[in-house]
C-alpha positions in Angstrom: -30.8 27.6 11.7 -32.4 26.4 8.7 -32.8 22.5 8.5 -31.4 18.6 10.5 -28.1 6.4 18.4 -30.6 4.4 18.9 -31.6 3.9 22.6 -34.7 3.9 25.0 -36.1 7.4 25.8 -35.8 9.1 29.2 -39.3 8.5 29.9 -39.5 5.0 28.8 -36.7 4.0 31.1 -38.7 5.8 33.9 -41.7 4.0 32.8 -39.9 0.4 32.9 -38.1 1.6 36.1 -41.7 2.0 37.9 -43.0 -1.0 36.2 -40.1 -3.6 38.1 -41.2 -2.7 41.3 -44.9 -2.9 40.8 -44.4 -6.8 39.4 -44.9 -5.9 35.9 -43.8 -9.8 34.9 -44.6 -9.5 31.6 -43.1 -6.5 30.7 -39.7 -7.6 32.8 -39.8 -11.1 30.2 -40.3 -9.4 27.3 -37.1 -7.4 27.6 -35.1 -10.6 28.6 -36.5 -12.2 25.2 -33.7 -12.5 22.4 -34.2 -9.9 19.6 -34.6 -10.0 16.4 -32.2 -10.9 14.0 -30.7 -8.1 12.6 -30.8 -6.8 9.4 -27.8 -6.3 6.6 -27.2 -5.0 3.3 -24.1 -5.6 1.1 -22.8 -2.8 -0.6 -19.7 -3.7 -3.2 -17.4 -0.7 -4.5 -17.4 -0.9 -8.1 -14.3 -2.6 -9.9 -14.2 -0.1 -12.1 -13.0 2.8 -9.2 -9.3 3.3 -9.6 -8.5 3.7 -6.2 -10.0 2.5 -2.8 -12.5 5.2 -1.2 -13.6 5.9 2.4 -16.2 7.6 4.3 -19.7 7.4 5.8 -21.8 5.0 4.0 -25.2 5.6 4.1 -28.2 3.0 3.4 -31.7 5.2 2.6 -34.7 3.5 2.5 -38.3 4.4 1.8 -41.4 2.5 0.8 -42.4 3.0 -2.8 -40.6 2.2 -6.2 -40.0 4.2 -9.2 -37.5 7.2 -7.7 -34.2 8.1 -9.2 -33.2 9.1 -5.7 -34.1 7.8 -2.3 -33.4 10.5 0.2 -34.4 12.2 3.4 -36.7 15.2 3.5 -36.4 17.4 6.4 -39.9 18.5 6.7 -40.8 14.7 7.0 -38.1 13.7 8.9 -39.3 9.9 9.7 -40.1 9.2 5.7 -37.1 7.7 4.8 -35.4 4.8 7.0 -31.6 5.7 7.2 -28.7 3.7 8.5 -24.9 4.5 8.3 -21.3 2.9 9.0 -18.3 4.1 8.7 -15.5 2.5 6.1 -11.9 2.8 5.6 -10.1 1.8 2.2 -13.0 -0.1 0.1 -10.9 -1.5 -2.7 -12.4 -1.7 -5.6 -14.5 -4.5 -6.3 -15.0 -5.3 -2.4 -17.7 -4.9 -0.5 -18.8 -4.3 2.9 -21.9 -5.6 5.1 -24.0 -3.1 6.7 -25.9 -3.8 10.0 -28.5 -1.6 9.4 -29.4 -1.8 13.2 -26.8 -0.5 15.0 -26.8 3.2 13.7 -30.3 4.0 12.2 -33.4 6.4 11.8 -36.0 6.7 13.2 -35.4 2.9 13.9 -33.6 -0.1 13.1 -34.4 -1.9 9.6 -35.4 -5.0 11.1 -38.5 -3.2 12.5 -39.7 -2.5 9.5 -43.2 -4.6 8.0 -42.9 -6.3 4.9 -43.7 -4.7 1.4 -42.5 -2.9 -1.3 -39.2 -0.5 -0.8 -36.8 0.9 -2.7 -33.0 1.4 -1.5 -29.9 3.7 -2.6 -26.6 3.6 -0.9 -24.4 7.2 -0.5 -20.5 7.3 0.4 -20.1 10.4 2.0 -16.6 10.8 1.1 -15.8 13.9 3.1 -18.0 13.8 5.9 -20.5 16.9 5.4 -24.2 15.0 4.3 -25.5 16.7 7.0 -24.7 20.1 6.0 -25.0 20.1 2.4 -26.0 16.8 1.4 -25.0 15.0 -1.5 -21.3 16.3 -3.4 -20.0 15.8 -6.7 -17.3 13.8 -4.9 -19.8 11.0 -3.3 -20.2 7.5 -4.7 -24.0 6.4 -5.0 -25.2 3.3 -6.3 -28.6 2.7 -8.4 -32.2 3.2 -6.8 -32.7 -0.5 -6.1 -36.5 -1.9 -5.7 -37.1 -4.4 -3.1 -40.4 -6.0 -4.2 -42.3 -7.9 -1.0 -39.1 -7.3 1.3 -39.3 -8.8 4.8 -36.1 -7.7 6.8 -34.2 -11.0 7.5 -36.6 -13.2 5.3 -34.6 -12.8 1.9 -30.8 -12.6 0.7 -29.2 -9.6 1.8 -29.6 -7.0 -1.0 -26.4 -6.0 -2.9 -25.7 -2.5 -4.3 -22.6 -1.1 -6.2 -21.2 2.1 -5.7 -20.2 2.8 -9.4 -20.7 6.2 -9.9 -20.7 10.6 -8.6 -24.7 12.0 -7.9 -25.6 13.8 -10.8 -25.9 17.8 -10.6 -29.4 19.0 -11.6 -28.7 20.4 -15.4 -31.3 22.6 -15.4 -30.3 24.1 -11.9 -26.3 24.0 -13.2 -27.6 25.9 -16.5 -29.2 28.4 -14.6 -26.6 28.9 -12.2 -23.9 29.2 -14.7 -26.2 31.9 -16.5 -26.6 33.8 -13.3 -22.8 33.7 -12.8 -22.2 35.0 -16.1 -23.9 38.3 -15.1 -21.2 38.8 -12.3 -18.7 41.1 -14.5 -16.2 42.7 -13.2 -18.7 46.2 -12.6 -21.1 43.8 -10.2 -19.3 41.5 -8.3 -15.9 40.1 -7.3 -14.9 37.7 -5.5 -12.8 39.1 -2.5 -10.7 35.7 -0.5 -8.8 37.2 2.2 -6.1 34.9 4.3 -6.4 36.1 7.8 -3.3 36.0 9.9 -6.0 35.1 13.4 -7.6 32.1 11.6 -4.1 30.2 10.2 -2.3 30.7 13.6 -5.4 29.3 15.1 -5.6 26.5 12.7 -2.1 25.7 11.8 -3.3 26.1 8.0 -3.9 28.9 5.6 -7.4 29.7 6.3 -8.9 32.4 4.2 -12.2 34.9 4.6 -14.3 34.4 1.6 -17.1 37.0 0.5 -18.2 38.6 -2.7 -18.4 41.9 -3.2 -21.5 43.2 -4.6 -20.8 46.9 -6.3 -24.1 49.6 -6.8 -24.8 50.1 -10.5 -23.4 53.7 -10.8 -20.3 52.6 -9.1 -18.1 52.7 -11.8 -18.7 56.0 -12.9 -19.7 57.5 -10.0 -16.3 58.2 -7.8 -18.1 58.7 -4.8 -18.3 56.1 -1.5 -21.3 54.4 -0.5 -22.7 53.1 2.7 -21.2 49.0 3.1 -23.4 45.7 4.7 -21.9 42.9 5.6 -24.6 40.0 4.9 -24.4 36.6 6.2 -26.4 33.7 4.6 -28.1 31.1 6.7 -27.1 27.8 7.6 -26.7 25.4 4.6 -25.4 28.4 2.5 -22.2 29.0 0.9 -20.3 31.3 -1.2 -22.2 30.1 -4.3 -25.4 30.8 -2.7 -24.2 34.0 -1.5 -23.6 35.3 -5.0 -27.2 34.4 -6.2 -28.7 36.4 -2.8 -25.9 39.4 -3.5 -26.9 39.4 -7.8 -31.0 39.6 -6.5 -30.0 42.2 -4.1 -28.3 44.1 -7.2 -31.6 43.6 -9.7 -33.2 45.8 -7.2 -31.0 48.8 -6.9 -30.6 48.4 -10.6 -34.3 48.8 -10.4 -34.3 51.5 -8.4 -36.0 49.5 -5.3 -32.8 49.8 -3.0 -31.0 52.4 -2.2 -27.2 52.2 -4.1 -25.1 50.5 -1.4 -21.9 48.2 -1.5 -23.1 44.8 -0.6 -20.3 42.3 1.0 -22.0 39.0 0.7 -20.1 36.9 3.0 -19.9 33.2 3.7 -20.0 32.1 7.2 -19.5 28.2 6.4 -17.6 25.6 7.3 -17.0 21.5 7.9 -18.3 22.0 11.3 -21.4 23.8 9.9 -21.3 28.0 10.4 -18.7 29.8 12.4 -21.3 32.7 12.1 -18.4 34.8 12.4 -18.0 34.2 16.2 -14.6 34.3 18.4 -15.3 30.7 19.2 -12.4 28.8 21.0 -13.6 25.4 18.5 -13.8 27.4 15.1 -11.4 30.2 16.1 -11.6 33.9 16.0 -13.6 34.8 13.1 -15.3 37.9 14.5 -11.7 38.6 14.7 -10.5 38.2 11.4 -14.0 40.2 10.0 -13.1 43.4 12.0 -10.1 43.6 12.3 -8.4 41.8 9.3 -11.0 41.5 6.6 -13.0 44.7 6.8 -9.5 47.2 7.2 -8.3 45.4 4.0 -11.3 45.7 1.8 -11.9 49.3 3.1 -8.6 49.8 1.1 -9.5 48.4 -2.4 -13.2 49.8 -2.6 -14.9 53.0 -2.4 -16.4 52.0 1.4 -17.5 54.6 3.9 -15.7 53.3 6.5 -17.0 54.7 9.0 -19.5 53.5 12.4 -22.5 55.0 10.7 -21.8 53.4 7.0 -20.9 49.8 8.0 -24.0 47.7 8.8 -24.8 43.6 9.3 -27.8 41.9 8.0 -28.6 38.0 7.7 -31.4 35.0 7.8 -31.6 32.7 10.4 -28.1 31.3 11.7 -27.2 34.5 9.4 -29.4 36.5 11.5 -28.3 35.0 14.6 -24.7 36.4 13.5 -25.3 39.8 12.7 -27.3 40.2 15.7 -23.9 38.8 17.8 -21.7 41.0 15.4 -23.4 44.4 16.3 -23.9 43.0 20.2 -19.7 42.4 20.4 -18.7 44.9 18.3 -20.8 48.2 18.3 -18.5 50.4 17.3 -17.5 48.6 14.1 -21.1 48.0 13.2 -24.1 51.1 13.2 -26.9 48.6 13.0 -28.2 45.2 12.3 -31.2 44.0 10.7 -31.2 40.4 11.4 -34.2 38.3 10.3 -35.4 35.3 11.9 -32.4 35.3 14.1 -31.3 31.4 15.8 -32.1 32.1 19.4 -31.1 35.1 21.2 -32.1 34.2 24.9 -31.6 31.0 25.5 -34.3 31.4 28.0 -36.1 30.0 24.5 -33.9 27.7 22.7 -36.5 27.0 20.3 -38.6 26.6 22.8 -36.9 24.6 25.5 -35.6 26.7 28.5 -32.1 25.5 28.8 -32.0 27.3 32.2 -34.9 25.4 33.7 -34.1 22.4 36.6 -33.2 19.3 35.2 -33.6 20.6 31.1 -34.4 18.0 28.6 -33.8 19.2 25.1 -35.8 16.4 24.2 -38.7 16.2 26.5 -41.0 18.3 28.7 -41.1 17.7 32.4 -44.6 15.8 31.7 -42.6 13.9 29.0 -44.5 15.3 25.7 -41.5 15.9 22.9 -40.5 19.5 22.3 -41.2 20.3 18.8 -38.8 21.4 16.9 -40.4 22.3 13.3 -43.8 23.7 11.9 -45.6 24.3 9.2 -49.5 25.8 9.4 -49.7 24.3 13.2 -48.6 21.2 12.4 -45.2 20.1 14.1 -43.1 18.5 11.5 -40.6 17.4 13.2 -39.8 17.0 17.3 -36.3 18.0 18.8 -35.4 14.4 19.2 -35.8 13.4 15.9 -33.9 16.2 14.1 -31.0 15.3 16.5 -31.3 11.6 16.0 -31.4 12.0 12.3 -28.3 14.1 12.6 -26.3 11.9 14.4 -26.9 8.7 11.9 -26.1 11.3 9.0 -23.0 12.0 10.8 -21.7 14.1 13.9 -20.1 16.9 11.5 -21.5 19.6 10.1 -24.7 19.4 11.5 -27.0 22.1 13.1 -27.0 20.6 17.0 -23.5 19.9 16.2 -22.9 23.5 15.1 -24.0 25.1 17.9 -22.0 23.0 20.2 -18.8 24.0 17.9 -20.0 27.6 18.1 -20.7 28.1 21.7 -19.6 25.4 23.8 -16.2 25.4 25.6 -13.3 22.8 24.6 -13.4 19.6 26.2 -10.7 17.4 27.4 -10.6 15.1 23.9 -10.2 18.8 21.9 -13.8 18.8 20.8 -16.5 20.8 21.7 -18.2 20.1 24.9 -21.8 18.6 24.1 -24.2 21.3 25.4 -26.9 18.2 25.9 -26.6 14.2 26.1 -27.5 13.1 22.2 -29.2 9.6 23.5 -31.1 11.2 26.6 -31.7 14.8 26.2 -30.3 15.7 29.3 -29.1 19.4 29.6 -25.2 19.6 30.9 -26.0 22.6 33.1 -22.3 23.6 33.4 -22.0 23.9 29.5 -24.8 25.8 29.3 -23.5 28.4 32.3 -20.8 28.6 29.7 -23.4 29.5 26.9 -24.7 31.5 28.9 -21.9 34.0 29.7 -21.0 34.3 26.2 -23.6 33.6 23.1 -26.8 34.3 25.0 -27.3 37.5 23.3 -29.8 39.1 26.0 -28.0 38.0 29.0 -24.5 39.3 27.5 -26.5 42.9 26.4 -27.9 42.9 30.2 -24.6 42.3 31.2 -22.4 44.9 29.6 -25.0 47.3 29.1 -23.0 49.9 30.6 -20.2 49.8 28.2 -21.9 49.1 25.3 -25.0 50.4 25.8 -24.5 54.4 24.3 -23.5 52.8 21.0 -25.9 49.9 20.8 -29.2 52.1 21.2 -31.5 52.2 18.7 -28.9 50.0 17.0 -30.8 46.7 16.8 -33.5 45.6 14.2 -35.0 42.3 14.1 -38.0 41.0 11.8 -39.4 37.3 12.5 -42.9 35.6 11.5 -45.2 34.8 13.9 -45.3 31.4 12.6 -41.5 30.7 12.2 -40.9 27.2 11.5 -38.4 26.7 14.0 -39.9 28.4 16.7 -37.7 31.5 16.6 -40.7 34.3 17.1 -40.2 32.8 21.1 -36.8 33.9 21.9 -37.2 36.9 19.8 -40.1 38.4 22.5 -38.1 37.1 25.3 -34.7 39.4 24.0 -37.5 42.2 22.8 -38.4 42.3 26.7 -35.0 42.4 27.8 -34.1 45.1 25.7 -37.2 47.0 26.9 -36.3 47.0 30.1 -32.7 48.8 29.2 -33.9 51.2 27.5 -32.3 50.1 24.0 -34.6 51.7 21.7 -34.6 48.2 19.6 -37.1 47.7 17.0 -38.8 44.2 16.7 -41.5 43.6 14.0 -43.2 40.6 14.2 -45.1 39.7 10.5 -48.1 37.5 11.1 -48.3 34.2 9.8 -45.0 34.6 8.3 -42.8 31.3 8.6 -38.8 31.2 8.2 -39.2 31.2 4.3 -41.7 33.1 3.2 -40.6 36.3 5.5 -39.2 38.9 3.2 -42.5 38.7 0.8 -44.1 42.2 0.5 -47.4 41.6 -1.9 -46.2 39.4 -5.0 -43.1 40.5 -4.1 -41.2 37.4 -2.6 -38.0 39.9 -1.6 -39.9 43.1 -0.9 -39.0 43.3 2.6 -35.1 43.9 1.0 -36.2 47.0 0.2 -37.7 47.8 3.5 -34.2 47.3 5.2 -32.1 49.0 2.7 -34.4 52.1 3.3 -33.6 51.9 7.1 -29.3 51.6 6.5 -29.8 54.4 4.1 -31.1 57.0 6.8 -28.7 56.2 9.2 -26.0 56.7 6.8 -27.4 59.8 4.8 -29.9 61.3 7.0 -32.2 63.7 5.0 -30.4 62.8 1.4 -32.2 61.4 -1.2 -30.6 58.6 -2.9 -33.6 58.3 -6.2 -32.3 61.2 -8.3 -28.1 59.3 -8.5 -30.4 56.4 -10.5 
């Protein structure tokens, strides 16, 4: 995890449901009354585009003037207004009306009081705002200010999508700086076309990690012990270099032990596959073990053995090294998974997806789950993360994820919606489903006595006690499980930690790295000293 349809609540209908039978006149009338007009923006494509464009357009509107860029923020979900529509073939030089009504967050534009706004329009051209946000390859329009706007009261405001989102320079500068440091001695880029994944999707569909080498590799001709990292979700391969060159700064500095690092990304358009054998993504735990692995085993120095092969990860990263080393315990000699997405869905951030009549949305006494923290402060509720979502788009984002991850195939080919997105509602048979294959604890419990020799004292897991998705929950409830089987797992709970600030050990914002890298080390060279080959 690591960040994310308009209609009447479950507990409001319940409430006007009551209210009919009790001669609630009023109430009855005021729902018969005509609503308000809606509300509409124009938004032209410029005439200067050479060819007609398509996508998810996207209205954002805030109140304030002055920005360069109107967008959401995710730690303040209900900010920024946001309303979306789908178009086909703009030419250039046409334009489009929006009702920014019928799909919008956290309600419809015409709610809205008057005042003073400001409004930017996005083309999403390929569909994956909610995972990465804005691309080189969107059209925006200017930041335009609406001064005194009343929705409805005014012409509808016109904007022109006439140019691509600029990349930050100073972030592009710094990344292209970092980039140059990854020679040929340091890091590679390994792409690997797995036979599994391009039968399963009809396409050449490659593996993608890079390779990050210990500083005496070169000239050292021995083989070192190999982890196999996965990034969170809203990573990708770039962001996996800049976490695999930190991790190299700190052997180079003689804070981690020298191991080959395989920094691997775990993206995708339907968010992370998190290197699962999912029947929507395909069979990607598949194509790591049996495919990827094998091959680079061939072209590096790896120990390639049970006892030198480890996973580690953050957050949906987490989650899938904790399921790699679950599945596959005698590829894998230990994961160290931080902050791991929920592992007993017992605790699905909170919500017990097993309970009668689940809500993802609501608590049987009809309080929101929250979904989001910060200091004991909920940020954000369960509802509005997924309602935000769907306006952004339904690809790529996290709900959306996990139903691509875990859920089985419905009739139409997708995914099978583990909840209702307009009531909450858990689908209990979709979750049986879950159940029997990505709850972690329940699958451990369940083939404990096949798995169980290899898997002991196998499984590490750090979380905050103050993770900001509510992660610490189902990390005590798989802790208990694991207890009671005797696994010999290790769970370290960090107090007052949140999701992003977990690896800091003093002023050291990536201490806890070094922590980990101890751990691997001892399980691959008990009783050997690794300081003195610095």
């Amino acid at each position: 995890m690591q960040f994310e349809s308009v209609s009447e609540s479950r507990l409001s209908f319940v409430v006007c449901f009551i209210a009919a039978f009790v001669g609630c006149a009023p109430l009855l009338q005021a729902q018969t009354e005509p609503a308000a007009p809606h509300t509409f923006f124009r938004v032209k494509a410029a005439e200067t585009l050479t060819a007609p464009v398509s996508g998810r357009l996207l209205l954002f509107l805030k109140p304030g003037s002055g920005d360069k860029e109107v967008s959401i923020d995710e730690f303040h979900p209900t900010a920024t207004y946001v309303a979306a529509q789908e178009i086909h073939d703009l030419e250039p030089g046409e334009e489009v009306e929006v009702n920014a009504d019928q799909l919008a967050f956290p309600k419809a534009f015409s709610e809205l009081n008057g005042g003073l706004y400001e409004v930017q329009a996005v083309l999403d051209t390929d569909h994956n705002y909610n995972y990465a946000g804005r691309a080189p390859e969107d059209w925006i329009s200017n930041v335009m200010a609406l001064a005194g706007w009343k929705p409805g009261s005014t012409a509808e405001p016109e904007l022109v999508l006439d140019h691509h989102p600029e990349e930050d320079a100073q972030r592009k500068a710094a990344y292209e700086k970092l980039k140059g440091t990854a020679t040929a001695d340091v890091a590679r880029l390994e792409e690997f076309e797995s036979p599994a994944l391009t039968r399963f999707w009809g396409r050449p569909t490659k593996v993608r990690a890079w390779v990050i080498l210990p500083p005496d590799y070169v000239k050292s001709g021995g083989k070192y012990p190999t982890v196999y990292w996965t990034h969170g979700f809203g990573g990708e391969i770039d962001s996996a270099l800049v976490s695999g060159l930190r991790i190299y700064e700190r052997m180079k500095a003689g804070k981690m032990p020298p191991m080959i690092w395989v920094m691997l990304d775990e993206s995708c358009p339907q968010g992370t596959h998190e290197f699962a054998d999912s029947v929507n993504d395909g069979p990607w735990g598949t194509a790591l073990t049996a495919e990827f692995i094998p091959w680079l085993e061939k072209k590096y120095r790896m120990d390639a053995r049970r006892d030198g092969r480890f996973v580690q990860g953050h957050s949906s990263g987490g989650w899938a090294s904790l399921q790699l080393e679950v599945n596959y315990p005698k590829v894998f000699g230990g994961t160290w998974s931080t902050s791991p997405d929920p592992s007993d869905f017992h605790d699905f951030t909170g919500i017990d997806l097993y309970a009668d009549h689940a809500n993802v949305y609501h608590r049987p006494d009809g309080s929101a789950y929250p979904i989001m923290r910060d200091k004991g402060q909920v940020l954000a509720t369960a509802e509005q993360f997924t309602r935000l979502e769907q306006v952004l788009g339904p690809y790529g984002g996290q709900m959306t994820s996990f139903d691509w991850v875990f859920s089985p195939k419905s009739v139409s080919g997708a995914p099978e919606a583990m909840f209702d997105r307009v009531t909450g509602d858990v689908d209990p048979k979709v979750v049986a489903y879950w159940q029997e294959h990505w709850d972690l604890a329940h699958v451990v419990s369940t083939h404990w006595a096949d798995r169980g020799a290899d898997l002991k004292g196998r499984i590490h897991v750090y979380v905050g006690t103050a993770d900001t998705f509510y992660l610490d929950g189902a990390a005590h409830k798989f802790d208990a499980v694991l207890k009671g089987l005797g696994a010999d797992a290790h769970f370290t709970y960090i107090p007052d930690r949140t999701h992003f600030d977990l690896y800091g050990v003093g002023d050291d914002r990536q201490g806890l790295f070094d922590e980990i890298g101890q751990q691997m080390w001892d399980v691959a060279r008990p009783g050997k000293s690794w300081k003195n080959r610095q």
